[in-house]
N, C-alpha and C positions, 0 to 999 in steps of 0.2 A: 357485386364486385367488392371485394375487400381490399381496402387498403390500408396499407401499414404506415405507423407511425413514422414522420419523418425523422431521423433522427437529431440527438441534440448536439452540435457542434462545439458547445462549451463543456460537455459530457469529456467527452475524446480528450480538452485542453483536460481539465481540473484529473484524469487518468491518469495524464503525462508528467502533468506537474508533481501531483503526491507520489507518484513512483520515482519520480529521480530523488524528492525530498529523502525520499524511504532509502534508497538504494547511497546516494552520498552519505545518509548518515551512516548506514551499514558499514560503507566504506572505511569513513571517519575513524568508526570502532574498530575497525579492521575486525571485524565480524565477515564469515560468509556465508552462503544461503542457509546451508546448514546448521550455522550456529545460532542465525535468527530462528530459525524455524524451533528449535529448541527453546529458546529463549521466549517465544511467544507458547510454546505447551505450558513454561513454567507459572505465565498469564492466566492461561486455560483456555488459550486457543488454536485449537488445533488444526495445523493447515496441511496441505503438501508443498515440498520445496517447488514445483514445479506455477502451484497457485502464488507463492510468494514473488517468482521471477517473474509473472504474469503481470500480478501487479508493479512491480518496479520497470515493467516496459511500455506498462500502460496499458494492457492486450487487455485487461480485464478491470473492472470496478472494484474498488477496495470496500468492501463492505461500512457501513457508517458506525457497525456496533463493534469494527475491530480495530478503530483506532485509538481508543485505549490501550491497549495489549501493543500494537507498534508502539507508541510513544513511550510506555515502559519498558519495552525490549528493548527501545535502541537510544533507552535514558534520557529522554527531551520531553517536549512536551505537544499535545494534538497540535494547540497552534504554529508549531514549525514545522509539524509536517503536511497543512493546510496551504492551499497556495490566496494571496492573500488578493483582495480586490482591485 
């Protein structure tokens, strides 16, 4: 019998959190998905628009090594777009 790991429920919160951080500040800049998504190639990370909406809804995990490239695309810094303890 195999079973699967249970999932981690503060996974889902710390999703949600860094996606709206992501997405208000986009906002802020009056940036839109399109324009981050550029904005982060100029980093050298290359995403698809659909991966970026993903994570601003939380549907997906924001990778640990690309928040660099958010914090410079959307001019702030990691720690504001970390959701804090």
């Amino acid at each position: 019998m195999n079973a699967r790991p249970a999932k981690d429920p503060d996974q889902s919160r710390y999703r949600g959190v860094v996606g709206a951080a992501i997405r208000a500040r986009r906002e802020k800049l009056g940036l839109t998905v399109p324009d981050l998504v550029e904005r982060l190639a100029s980093e050298g990370c290359q995403l698809a628009e659909i991966a970026v909406r993903q994570y601003e809804q939380g549907k997906r995990p924001l990778p640990i090594d690309a928040l660099p490239a958010f914090a410079a695309a959307l001019e702030t810094t990691i720690h504001r777009l970390l959701p804090m303890p």
